[in-house]
N, C-alpha and C positions, 0 to 999 in steps of 0.2 A: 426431419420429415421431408416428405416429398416436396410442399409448398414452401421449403424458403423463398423467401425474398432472394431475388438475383439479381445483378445489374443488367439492364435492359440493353440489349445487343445491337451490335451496329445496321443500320439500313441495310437491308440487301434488295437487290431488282429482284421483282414476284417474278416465279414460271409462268403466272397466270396473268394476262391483264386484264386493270379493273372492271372492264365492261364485259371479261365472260366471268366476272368474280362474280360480278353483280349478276348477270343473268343467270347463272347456273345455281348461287344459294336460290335468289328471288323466284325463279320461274319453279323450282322445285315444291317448296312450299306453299307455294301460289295453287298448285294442282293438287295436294297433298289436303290444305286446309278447305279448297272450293270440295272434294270429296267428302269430306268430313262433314262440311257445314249442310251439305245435300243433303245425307244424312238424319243432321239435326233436325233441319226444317222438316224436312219428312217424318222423323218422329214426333214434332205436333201435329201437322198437315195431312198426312194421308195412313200412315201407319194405325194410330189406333183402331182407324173403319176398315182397314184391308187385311192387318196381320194377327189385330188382339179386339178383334169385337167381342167383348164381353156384356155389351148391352148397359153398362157404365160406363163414361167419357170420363170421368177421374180414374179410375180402375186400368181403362185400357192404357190411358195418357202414361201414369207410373207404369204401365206393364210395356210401351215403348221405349221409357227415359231408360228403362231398366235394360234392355238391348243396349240402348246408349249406352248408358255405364260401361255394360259389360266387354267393351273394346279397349278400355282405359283399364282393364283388369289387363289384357294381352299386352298390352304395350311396353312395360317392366320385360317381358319376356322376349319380344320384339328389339328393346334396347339391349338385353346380353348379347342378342344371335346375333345382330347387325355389327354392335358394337365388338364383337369380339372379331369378329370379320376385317373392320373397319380397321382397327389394332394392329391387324397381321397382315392383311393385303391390301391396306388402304381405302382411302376417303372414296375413291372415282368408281370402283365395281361396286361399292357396299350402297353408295348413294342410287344408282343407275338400277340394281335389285330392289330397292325400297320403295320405289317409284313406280314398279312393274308391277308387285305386287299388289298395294294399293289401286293403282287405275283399273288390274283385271278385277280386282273382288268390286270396285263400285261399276264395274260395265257390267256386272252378272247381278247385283241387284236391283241393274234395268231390266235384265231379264226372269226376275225370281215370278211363279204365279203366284197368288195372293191366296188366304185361308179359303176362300168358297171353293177355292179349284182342288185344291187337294188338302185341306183337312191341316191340322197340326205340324205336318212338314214344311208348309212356308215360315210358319217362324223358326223354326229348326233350324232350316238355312239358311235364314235373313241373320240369326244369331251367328250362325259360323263363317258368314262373308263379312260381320260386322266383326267378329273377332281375327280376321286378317287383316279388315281396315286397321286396326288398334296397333296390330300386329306388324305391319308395314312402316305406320304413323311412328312407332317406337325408336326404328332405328333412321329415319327421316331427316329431324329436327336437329339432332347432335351432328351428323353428317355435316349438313346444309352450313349450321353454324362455325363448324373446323371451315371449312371451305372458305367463310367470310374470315375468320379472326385468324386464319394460319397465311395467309395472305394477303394482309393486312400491313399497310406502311405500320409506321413505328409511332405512336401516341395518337394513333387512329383506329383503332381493335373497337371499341365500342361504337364508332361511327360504323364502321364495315359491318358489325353486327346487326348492327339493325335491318342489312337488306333479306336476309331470311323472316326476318322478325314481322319485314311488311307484306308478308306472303299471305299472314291470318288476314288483316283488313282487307286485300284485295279479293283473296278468296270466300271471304265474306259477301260482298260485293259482286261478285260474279255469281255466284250459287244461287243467292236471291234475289237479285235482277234476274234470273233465268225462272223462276220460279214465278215474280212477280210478275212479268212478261205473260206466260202461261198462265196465270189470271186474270190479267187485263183480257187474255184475248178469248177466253172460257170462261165467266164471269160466274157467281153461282148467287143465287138469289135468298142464299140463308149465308148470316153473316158469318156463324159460327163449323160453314163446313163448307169445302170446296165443291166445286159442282160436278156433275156424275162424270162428263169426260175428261174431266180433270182425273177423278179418280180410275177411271176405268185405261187410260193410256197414256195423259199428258204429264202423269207424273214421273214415266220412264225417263223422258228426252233426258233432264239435267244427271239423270248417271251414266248414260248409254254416250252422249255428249263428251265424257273423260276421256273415251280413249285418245278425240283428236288430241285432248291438252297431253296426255302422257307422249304422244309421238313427237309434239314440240321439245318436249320437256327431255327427254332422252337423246332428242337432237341436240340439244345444247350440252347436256353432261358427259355424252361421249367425247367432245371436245378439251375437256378438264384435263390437264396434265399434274400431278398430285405436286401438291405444297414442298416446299424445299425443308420444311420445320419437321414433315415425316418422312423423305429422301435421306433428310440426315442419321433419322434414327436407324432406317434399314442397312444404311452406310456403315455405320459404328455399332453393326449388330446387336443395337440394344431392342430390340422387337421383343414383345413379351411372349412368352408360348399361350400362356392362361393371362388374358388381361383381369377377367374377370376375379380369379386369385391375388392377384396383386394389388389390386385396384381395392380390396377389402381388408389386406394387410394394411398399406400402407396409408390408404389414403382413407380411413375409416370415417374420418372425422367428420373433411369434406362432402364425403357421401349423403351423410346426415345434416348436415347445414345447407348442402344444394337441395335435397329435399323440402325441408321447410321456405328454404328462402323463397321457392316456388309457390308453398302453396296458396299464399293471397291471392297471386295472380292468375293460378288455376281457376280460383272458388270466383273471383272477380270475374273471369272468364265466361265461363258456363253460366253464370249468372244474368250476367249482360245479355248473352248470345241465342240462350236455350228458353231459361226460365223466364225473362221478361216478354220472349214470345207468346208464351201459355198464359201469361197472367193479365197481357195487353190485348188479348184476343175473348177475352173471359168474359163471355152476360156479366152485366152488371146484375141481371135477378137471378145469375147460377143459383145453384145450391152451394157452391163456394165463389165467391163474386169475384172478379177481375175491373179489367179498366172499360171493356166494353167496347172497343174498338174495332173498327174492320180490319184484315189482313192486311189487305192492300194500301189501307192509309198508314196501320201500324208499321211494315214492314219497309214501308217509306221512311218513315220517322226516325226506326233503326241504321235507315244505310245510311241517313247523313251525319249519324252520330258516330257511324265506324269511318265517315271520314277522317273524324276528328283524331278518330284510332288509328288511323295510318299516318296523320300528321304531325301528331305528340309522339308516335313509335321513334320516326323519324329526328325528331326536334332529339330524344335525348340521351343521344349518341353522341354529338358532343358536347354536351352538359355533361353525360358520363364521363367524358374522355379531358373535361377540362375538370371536375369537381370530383371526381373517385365513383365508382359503381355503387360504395357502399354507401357514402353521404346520400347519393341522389335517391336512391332506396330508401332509404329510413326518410327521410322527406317524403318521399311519394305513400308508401307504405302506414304515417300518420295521417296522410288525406283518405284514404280509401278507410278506415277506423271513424275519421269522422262521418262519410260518406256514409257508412252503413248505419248511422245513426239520423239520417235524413232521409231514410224509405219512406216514411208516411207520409212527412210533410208535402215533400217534393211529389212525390204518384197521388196527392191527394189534392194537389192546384190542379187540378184538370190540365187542358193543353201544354200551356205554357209549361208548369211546372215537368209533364211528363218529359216534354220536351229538352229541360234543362238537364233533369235526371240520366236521361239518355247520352248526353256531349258531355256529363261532367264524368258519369263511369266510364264511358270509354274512350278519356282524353285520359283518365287515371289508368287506363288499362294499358295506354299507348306509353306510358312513360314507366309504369311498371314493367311493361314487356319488355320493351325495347334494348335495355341493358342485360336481359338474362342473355342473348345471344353471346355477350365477351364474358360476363363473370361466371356462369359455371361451366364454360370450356375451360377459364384460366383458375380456376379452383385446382386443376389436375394437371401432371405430367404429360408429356407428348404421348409416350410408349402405353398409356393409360385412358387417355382424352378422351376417346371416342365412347370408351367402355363406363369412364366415371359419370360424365357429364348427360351423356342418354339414361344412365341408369337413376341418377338423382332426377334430373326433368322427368320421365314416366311415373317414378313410383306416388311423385307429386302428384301425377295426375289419377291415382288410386282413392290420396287421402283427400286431394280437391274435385277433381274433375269427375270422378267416377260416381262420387254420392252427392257431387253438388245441385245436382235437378234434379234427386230424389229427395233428397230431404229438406231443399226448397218447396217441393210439391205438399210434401208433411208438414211443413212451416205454416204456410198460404195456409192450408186445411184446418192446421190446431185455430190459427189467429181469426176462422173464419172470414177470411175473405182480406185482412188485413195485413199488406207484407213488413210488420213491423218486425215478426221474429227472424225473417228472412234477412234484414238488415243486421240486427242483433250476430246471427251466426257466420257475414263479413266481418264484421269487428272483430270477433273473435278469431278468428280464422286470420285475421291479420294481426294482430296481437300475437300469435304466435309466432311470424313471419319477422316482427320485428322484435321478436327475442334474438332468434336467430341471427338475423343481422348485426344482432347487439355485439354477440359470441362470434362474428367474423373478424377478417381483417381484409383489408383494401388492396385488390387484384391488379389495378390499372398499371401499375410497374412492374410485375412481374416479367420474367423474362419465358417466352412461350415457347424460346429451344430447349429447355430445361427437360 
């Protein structure tokens, strides 16, 4: 099989040095997740009153997550194009395309008109600019991650992985400071909806905003001189004509265990990011209750918890790199199991507890995520990497990411106002995550000339 074990090969000097390693994964992602995360917040915040009035706030809500989703359908499809590109002419044009794409589809749904102005064609094409985001997103993440682990000293691949990894928490970060900003300074006097200029133009700024980051961000990738671990392949003419063909003969297996192994971290994900938004903003005397909180205090609450997420992303890289990807996973992967059997208690101590809830999922998120960047690149062969390792991470994000705010919203709804099932369907969802791990084996000596 493709993944023997190999003896891990001597140091060589990178093409690259560390600081445009680091900036070219990091700043790609950075722009790639702040896009994405616009998005999200937009689909609680202004989408359902602009694109899907249906005269129901639950109805509209799931008929925005459902746009959401539906980008996380493209994405699978996003990871073959890119990835098969990425296989045959490398990591540096395939990344630089994924980045263009994404920044023009979120600079035009700063420009999209809203359902009053023309009728059913705004969500039309609010759906088909979100299905390039997906689209873009797909072949993004595996890039970025080659980029970190192919250029990578030697017992240090999980450390380097993580600097794509800290793109999510920053671009979290930025998205909704821009957001939060723009309701400090348009304040709206009903808690549960932003206020009229907010809706009528101030919602544009943070997608119209993208293109300056994609101009940085393309300044810096054009800079990238490709990894010597895919120079070698082009060298010894091992290039695959079809990665995507190969990549399903041979490496079937891994295809399906990098799938799963993701998906806790998906469903933890969206969870954290999306759903807790809608449920922390939720009347307490809804017709399905929430936690009652203003935006502006909630969305506080959140960013200092995705500190937490960039700081554990960070931290465990070399915990990965000193204890195996797979030990530390299965560790973390039992916490978010227990985790999800502490939705009520924890969302039901008022402050404090919300509070705790928030730094412990996404200090679980930051150490879950954190290692996928080395382990399912090093799941797969060079001549394959690009093709394997995007197409496991997206379809992840079909069976987590794509229904994980729908059927959170259905969860919330059955339990009446109670996120007890919503935690129920993390455990599960990580229960399967660590079957998966169970059926692996341990990536960190692998040899990534292979």
């Amino acid at each position: 099989m493709s993944t023997t074990t190999a003896s891990v090969s001597m140091p060589t000097t990178p093409l690259n040095p560390k600081g445009r390693v680091i900036m070219a994964s990091l700043i790609g992602t950075t722009i790639e997740f702040y896009d994405f995360y616009v998005y999200a917040t937009a689909a609680v915040l202004v989408f359902p009153h602009l694109f899907f009035p249906t005269g129901n706030e639950t109805t509209a809500l799931l008929a925005s997550f459902a746009v959401f989703g539906a980008a996380m359908v493209a994405r699978p499809i996003g990871a073959l194009f890119f990835g098969h590109f990425g296989d045959r002419k490398g990591r540096k044009a395939t990344l630089v395309g994924a980045l263009l794409t994404m920044g023009i589809a979120t600079f035009l749904i700063g420009l999209l008109p809203t359902y009053d102005m023309i009728g059913w064609w705004a969500p039309f094409m609010l759906v088909i600019l979100r299905l390039a985001q997906g689209f873009a997103l797909g072949g993004e993440w595996s890039g970025a991650a080659l980029v970190a682990t192919e250029n990578a000293p030697v017992g240090k691949r999980a450390w380097y992985g993580t600097f794509p990894q800290v793109g999510a928490p920053l671009g979290f970060i930025i998205a909704n400071g821009l957001f939060l900003g723009l309701a400090l300074a348009l304040p709206s006097t009903d808690p549960t909806r932003p206020s009229e200029a907010f809706l009528e133009w101030a919602w544009r700024i943070p997608f119209l905003f993208s293109a300056v980051m994609v101009i940085v961000g393309l300044w810096v990738r054009l800079r990238l001189v490709e990894s010597e671990v895919f120079t070698k392949v082009v060298k010894a003419d091992r290039v695959e004509k079809l990665p995507l063909a190969a990549v399903f003969k041979s490496n079937w297996r891994e295809l399906i265990l990098g799938t799963f192994i993701m998906l806790a971290t998906y469903v933890l994900f969206y969870l954290m990011t999306t759903f807790t938004l809608g449920y922390g903003r939720a009347a307490t005397d809804a017709p399905v209750p929430g936690l009652g909180f203003s935006y502006n205090n909630f969305i506080l609450m959140m960013i200092l918890g995705v500190v937490f997420f960039g700081i554990f992303t960070l931290a465990s890289g070399p915990w990965a790199d000193k204890h195996g990807r797979r030990k530390t996973l299965i560790i973390v992967t039992l916490a978010i199991i227990v985790f999800g059997l502490l939705f009520v208690p924890l969302l039901g101590a008022g402050f404090p507890g919300v509070m705790l809830f928030l730094i412990v999922g996404f200090s679980l998120m930051g150490m879950t995520f954190g290692p996928m960047g080395a382990l399912l690149p090093e799941l797969f062969p060079t001549s394959v990497r690009y093709t394997g390792s995007a197409f496991a991470y997206n379809m992840s994000s079909i069976l987590g990411a794509a229904v994980a705010p729908f059927i959170a919203i259905w969860l919330w709804t059955l339990g009446e106002g109670s996120p007890f099932w919503v935690g129920i369907y993390l455990s599960i969802m990580a229960v399967i995550t660590l079957i998966a791990l169970v059926l692996s084996r341990e990536t960190k000596d692998l040899d990534l000339h292979r």
